[in-house]
mmCIF file as gemmi writes it, N, C-alpha and C atoms, coordinates in Angstrom:
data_model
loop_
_atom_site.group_PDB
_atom_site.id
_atom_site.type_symbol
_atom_site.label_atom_id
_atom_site.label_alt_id
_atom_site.label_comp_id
_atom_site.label_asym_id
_atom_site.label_entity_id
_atom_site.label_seq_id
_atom_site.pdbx_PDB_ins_code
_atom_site.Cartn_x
_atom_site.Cartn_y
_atom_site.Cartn_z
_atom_site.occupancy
_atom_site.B_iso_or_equiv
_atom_site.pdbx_formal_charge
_atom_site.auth_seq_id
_atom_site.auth_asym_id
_atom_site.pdbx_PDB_model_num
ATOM 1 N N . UNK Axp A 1 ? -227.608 62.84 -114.783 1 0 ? 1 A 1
ATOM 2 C CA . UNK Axp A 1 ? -226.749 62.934 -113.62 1 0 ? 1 A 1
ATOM 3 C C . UNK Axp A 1 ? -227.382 63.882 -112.615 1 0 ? 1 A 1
ATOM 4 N N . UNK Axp A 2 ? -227.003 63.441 -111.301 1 0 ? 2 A 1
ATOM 5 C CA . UNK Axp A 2 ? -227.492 64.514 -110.396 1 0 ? 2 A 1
ATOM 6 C C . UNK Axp A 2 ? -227.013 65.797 -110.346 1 0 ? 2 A 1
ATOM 7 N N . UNK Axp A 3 ? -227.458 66.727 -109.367 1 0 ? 3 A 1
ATOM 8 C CA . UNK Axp A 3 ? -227.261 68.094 -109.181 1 0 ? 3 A 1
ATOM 9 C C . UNK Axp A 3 ? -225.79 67.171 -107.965 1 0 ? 3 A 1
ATOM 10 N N . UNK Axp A 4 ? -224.666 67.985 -108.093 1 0 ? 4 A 1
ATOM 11 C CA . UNK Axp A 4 ? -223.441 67.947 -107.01 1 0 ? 4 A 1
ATOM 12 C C . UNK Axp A 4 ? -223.922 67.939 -105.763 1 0 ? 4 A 1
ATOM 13 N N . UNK Axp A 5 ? -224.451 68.964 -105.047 1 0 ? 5 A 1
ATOM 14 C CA . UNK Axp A 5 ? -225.464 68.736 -103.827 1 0 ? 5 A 1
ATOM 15 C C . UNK Axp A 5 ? -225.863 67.624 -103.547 1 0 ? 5 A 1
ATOM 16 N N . UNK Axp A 6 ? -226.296 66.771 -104.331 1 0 ? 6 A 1
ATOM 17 C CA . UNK Axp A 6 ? -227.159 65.764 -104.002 1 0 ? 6 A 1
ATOM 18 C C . UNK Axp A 6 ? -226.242 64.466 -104.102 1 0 ? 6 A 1
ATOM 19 N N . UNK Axp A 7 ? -225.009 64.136 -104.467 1 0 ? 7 A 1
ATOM 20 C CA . UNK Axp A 7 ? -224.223 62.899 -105.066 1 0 ? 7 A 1
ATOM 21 C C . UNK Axp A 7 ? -223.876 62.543 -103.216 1 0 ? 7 A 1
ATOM 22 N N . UNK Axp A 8 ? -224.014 60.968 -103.484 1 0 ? 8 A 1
ATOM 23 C CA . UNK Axp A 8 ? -223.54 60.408 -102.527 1 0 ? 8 A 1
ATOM 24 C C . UNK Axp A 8 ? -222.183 59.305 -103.013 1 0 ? 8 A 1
ATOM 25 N N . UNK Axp A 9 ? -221.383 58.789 -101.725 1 0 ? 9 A 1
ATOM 26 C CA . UNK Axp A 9 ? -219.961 57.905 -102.092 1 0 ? 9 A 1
ATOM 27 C C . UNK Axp A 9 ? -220.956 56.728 -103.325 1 0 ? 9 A 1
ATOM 28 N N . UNK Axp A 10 ? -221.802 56.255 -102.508 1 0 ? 10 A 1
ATOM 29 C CA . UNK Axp A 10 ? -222.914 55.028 -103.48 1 0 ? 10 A 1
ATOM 30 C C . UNK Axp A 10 ? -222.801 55.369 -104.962 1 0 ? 10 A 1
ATOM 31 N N . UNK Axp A 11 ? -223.329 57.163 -105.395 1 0 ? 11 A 1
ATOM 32 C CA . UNK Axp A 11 ? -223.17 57.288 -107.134 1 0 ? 11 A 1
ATOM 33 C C . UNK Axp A 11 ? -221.718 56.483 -107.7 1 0 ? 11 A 1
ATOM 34 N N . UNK Axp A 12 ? -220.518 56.642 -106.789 1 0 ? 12 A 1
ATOM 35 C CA . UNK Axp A 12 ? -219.452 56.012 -107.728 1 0 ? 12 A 1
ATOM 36 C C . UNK Axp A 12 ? -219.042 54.942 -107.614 1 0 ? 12 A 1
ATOM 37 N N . UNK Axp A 13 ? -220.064 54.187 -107.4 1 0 ? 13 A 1
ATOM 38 C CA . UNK Axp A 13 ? -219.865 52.32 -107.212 1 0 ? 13 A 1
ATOM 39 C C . UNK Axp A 13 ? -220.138 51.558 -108.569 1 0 ? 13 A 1
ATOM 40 N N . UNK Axp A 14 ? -219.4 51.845 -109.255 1 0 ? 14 A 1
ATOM 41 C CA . UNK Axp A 14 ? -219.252 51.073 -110.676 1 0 ? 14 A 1
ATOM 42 C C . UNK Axp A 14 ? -218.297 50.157 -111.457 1 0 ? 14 A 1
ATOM 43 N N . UNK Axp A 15 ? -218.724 49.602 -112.943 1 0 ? 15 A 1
ATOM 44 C CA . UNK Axp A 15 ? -217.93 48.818 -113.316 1 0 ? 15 A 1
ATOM 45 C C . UNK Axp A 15 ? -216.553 49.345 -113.83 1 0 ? 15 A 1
ATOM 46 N N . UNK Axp A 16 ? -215.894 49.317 -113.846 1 0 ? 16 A 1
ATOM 47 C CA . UNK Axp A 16 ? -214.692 50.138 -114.435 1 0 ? 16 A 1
ATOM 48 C C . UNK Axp A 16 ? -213.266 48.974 -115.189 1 0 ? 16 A 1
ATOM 49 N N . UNK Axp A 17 ? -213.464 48.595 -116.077 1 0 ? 17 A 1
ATOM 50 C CA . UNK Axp A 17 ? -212.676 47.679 -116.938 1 0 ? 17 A 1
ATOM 51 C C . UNK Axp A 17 ? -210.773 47.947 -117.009 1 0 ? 17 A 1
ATOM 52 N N . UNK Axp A 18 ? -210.019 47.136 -116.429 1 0 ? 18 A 1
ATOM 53 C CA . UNK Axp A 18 ? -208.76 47.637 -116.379 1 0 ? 18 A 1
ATOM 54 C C . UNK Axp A 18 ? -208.43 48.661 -117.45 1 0 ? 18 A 1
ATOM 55 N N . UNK Axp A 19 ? -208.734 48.069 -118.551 1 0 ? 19 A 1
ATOM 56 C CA . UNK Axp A 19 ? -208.211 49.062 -120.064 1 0 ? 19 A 1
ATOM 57 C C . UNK Axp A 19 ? -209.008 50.601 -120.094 1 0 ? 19 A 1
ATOM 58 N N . UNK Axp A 20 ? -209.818 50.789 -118.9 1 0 ? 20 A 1
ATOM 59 C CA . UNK Axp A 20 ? -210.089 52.245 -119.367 1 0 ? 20 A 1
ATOM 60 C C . UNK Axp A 20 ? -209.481 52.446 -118.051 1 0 ? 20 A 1
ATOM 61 N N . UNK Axp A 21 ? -208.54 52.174 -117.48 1 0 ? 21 A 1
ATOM 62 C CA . UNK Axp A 21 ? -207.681 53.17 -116.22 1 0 ? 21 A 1
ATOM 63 C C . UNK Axp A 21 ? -206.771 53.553 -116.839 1 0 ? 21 A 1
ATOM 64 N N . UNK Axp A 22 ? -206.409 54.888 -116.749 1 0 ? 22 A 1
ATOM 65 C CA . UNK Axp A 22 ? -205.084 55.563 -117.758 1 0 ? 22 A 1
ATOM 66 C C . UNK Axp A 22 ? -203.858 54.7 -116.904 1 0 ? 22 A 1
ATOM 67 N N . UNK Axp A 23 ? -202.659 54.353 -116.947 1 0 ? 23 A 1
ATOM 68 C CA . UNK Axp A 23 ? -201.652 53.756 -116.53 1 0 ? 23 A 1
ATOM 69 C C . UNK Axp A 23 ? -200.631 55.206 -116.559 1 0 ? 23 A 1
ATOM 70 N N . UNK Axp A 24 ? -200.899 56.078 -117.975 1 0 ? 24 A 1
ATOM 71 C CA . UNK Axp A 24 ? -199.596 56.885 -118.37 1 0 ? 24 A 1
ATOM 72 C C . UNK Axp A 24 ? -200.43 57.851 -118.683 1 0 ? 24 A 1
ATOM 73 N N . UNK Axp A 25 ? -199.966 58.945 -118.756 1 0 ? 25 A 1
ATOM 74 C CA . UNK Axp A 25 ? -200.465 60.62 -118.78 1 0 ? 25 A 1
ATOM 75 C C . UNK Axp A 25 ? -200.506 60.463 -120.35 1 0 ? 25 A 1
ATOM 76 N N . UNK Axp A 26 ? -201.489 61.429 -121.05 1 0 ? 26 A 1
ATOM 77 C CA . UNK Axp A 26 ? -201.237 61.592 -121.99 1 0 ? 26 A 1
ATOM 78 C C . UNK Axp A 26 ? -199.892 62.273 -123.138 1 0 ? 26 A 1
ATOM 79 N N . UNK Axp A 27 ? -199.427 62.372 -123.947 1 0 ? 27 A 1
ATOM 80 C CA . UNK Axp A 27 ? -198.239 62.712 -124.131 1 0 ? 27 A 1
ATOM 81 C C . UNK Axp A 27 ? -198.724 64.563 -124.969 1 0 ? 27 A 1
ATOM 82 N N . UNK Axp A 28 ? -200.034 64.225 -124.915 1 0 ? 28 A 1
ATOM 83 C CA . UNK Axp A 28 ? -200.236 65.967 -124.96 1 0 ? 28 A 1
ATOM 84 C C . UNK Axp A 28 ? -200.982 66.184 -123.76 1 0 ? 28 A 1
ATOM 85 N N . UNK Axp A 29 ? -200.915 66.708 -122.536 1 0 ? 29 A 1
ATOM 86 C CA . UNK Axp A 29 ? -201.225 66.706 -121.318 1 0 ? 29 A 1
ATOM 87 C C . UNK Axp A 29 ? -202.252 67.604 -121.559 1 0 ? 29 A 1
ATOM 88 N N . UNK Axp A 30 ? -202.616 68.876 -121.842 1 0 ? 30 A 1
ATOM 89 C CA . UNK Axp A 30 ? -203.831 69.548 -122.186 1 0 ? 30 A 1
ATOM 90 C C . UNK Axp A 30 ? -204.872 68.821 -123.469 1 0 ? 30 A 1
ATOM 91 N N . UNK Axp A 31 ? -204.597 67.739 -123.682 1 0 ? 31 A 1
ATOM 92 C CA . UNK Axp A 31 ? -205.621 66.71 -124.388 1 0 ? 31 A 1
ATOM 93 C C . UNK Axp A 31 ? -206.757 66.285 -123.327 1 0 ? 31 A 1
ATOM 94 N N . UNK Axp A 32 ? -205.915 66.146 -122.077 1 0 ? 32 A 1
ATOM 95 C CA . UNK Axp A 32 ? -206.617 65.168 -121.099 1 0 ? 32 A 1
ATOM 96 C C . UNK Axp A 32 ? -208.427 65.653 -120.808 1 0 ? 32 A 1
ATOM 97 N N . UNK Axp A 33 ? -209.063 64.863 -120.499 1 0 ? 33 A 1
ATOM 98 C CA . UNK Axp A 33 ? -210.808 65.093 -120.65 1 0 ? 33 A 1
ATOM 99 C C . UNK Axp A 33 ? -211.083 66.414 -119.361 1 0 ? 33 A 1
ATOM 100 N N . UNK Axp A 34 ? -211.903 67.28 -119.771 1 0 ? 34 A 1
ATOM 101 C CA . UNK Axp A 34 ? -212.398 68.001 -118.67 1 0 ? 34 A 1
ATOM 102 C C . UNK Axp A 34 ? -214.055 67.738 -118.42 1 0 ? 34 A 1
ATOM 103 N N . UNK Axp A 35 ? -214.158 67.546 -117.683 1 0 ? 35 A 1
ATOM 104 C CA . UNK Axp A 35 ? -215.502 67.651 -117.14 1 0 ? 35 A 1
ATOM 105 C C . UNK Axp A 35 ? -216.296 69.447 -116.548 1 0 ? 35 A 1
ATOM 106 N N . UNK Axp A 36 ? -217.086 70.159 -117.421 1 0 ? 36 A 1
ATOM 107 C CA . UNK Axp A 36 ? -217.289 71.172 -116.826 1 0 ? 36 A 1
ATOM 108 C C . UNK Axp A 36 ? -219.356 71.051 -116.054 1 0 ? 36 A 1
ATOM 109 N N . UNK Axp A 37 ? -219.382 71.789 -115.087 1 0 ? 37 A 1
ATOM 110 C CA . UNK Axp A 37 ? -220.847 71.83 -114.675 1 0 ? 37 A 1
ATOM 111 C C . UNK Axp A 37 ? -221.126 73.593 -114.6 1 0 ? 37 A 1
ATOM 112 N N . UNK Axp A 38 ? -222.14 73.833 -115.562 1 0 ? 38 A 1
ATOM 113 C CA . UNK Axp A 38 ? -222.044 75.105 -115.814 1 0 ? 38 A 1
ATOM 114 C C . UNK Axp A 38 ? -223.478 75.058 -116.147 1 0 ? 38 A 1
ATOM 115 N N . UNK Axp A 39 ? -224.264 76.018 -115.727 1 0 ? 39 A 1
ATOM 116 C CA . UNK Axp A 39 ? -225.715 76.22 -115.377 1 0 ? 39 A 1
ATOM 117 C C . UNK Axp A 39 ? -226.58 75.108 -115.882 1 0 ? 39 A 1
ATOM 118 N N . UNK Axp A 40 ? -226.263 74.385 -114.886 1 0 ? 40 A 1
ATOM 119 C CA . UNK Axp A 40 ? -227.021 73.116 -114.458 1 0 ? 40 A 1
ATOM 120 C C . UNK Axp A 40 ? -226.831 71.857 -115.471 1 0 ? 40 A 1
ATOM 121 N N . UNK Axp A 41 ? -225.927 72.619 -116.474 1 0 ? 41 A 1
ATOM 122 C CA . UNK Axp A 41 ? -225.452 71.393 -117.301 1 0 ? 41 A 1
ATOM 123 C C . UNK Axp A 41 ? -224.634 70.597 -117.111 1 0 ? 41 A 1
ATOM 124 N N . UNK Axp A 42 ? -224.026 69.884 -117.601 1 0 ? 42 A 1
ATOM 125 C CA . UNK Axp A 42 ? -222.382 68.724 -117.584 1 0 ? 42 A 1
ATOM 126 C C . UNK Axp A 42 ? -222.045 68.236 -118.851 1 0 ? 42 A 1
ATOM 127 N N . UNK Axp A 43 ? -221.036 69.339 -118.994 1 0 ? 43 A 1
ATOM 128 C CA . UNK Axp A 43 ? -220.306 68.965 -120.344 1 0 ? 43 A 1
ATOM 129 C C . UNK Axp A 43 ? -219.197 68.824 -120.28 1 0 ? 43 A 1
ATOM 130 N N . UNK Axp A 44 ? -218.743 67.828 -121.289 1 0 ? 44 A 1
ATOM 131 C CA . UNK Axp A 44 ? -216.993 67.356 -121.523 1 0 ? 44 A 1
ATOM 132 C C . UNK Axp A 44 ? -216.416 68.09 -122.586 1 0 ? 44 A 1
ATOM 133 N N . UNK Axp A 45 ? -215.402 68.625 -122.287 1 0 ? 45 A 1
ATOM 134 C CA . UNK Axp A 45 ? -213.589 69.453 -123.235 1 0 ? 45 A 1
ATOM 135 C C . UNK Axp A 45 ? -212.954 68.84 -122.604 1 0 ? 45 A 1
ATOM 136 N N . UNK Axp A 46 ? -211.667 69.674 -123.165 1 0 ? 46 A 1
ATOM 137 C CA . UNK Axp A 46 ? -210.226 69.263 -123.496 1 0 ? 46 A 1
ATOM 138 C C . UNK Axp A 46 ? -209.992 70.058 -122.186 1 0 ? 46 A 1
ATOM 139 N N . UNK Axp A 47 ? -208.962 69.667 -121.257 1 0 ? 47 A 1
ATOM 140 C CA . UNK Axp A 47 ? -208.361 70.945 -120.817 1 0 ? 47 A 1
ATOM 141 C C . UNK Axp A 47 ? -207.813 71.999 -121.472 1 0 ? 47 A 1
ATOM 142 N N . UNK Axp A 48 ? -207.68 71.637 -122.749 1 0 ? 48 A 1
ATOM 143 C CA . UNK Axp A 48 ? -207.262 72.741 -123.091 1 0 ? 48 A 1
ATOM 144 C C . UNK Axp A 48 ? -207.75 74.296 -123.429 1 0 ? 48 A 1
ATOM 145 N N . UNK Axp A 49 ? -209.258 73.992 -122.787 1 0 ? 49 A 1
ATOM 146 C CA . UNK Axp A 49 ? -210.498 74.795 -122.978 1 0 ? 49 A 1
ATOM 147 C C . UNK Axp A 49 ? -210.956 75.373 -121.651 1 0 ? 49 A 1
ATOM 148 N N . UNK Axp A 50 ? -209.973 74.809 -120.353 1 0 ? 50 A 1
ATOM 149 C CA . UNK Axp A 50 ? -210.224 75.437 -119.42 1 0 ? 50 A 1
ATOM 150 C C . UNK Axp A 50 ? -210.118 76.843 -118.82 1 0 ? 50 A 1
ATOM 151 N N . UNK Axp A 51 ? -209.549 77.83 -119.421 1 0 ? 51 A 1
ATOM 152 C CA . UNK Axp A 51 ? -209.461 78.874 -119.764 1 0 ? 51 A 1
ATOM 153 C C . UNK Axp A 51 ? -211.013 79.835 -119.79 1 0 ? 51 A 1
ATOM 154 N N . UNK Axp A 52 ? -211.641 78.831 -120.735 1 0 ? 52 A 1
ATOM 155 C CA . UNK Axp A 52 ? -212.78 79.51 -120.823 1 0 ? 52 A 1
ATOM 156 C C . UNK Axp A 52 ? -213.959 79.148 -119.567 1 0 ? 52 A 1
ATOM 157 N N . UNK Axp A 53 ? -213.895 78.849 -118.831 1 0 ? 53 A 1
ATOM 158 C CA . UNK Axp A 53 ? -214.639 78.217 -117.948 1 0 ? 53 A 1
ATOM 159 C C . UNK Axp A 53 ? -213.971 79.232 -116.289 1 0 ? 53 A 1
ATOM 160 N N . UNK Axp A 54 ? -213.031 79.534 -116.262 1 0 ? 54 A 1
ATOM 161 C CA . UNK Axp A 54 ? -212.488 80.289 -114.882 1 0 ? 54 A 1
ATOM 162 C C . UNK Axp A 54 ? -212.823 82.341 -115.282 1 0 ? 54 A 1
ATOM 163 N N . UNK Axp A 55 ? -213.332 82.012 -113.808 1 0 ? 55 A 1
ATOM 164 C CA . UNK Axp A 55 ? -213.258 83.808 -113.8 1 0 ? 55 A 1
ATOM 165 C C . UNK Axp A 55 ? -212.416 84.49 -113.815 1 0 ? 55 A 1
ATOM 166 N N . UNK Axp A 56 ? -212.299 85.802 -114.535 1 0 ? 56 A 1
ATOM 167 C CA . UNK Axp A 56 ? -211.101 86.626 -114.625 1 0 ? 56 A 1
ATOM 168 C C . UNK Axp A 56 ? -210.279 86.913 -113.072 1 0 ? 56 A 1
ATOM 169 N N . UNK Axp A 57 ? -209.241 86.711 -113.119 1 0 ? 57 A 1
ATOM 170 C CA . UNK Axp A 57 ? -208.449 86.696 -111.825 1 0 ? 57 A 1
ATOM 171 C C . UNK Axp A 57 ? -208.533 85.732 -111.192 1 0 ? 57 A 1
ATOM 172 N N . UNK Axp A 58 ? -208.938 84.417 -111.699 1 0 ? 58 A 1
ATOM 173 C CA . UNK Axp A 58 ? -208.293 82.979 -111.215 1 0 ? 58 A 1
ATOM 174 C C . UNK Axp A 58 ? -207.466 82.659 -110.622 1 0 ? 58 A 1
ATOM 175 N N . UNK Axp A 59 ? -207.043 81.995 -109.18 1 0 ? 59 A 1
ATOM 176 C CA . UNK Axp A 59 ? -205.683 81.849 -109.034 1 0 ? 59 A 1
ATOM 177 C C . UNK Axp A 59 ? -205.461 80.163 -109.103 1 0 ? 59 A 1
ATOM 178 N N . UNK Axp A 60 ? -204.943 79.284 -110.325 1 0 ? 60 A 1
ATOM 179 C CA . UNK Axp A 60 ? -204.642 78.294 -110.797 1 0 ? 60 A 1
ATOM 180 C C . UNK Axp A 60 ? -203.362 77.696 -109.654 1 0 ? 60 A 1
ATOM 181 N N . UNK Axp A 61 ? -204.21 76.274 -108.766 1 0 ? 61 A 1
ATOM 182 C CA . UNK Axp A 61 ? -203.041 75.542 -107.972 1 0 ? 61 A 1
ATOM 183 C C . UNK Axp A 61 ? -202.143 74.616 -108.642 1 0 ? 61 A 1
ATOM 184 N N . UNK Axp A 62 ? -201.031 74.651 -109.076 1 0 ? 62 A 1
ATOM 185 C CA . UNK Axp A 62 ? -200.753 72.992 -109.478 1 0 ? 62 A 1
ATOM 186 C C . UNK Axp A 62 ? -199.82 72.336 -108.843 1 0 ? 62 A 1
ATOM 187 N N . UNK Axp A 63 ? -199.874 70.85 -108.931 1 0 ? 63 A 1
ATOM 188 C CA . UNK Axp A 63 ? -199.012 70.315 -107.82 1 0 ? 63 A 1
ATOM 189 C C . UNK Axp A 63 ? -198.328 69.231 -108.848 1 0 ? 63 A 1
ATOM 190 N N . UNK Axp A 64 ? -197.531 68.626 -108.363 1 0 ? 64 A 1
ATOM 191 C CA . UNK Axp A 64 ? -196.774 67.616 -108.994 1 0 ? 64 A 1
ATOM 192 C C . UNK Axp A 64 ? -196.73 65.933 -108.559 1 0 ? 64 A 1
ATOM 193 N N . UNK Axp A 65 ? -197.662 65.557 -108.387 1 0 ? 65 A 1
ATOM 194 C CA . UNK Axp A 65 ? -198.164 64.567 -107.903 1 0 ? 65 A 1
ATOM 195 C C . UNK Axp A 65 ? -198.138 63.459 -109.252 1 0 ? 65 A 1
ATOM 196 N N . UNK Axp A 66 ? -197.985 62.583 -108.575 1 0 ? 66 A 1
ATOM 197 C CA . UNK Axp A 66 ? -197.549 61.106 -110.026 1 0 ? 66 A 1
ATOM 198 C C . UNK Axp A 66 ? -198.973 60.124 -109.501 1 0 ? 66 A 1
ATOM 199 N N . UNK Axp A 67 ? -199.076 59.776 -111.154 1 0 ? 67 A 1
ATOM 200 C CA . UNK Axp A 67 ? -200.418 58.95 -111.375 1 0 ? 67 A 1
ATOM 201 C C . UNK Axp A 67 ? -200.332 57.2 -110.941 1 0 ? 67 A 1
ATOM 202 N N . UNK Axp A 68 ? -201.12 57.014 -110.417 1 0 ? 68 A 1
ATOM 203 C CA . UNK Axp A 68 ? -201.405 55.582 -109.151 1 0 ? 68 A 1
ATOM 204 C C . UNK Axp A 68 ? -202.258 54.907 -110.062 1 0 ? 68 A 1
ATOM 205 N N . UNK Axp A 69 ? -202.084 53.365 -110.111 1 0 ? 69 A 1
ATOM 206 C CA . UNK Axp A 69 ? -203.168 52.72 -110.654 1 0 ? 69 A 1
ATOM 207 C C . UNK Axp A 69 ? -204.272 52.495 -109.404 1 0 ? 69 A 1
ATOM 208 N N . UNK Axp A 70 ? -205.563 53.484 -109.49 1 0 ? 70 A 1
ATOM 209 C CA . UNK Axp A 70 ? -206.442 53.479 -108.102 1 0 ? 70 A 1
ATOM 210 C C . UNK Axp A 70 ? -207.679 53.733 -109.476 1 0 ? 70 A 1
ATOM 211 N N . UNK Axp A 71 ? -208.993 53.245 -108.297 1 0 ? 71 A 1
ATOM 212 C CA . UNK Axp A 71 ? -209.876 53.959 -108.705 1 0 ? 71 A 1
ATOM 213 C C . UNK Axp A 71 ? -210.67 54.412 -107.359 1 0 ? 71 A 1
ATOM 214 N N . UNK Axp A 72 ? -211.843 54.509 -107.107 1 0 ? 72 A 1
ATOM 215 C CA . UNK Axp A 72 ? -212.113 55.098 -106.265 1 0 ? 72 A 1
ATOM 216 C C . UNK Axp A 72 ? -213.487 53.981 -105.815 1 0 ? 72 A 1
């Protein structure tokens, strides 16, 4: 994968199969996949591991927004 800097709209022009679009949230919501980029790597957790990834004195936004069948 590229460096973030460098991604254009073109990188996310792909196949994407109805059955892998989530429809419904997971029913353990900190299950859901995280994507982290951390010295120059890209690795996948749990959210529930996001914790370890934010600097001390984080200020965490959350909003309440409902899930759309979209992709991008």
């Amino acid at each position: 994968m590229q460096h973030p800097k460098h991604l254009s709209i073109a990188d996310f022009n792909y196949e994407l199969p109805d059955e892998r679009i989530a429809k419904y949230p997971l029913a353990e919501r900190d299950a859901s996949k995280l994507l982290v980029y951390q010295y120059g790597d890209i690795k996948t957790h749990t959210y529930a591991h996001i914790a370890h990834y934010l600097p001390a004195k984080s200020m965490l936004v959350f909003n309440n927004t409902k899930m759309v069948e979209a992709r991008l």
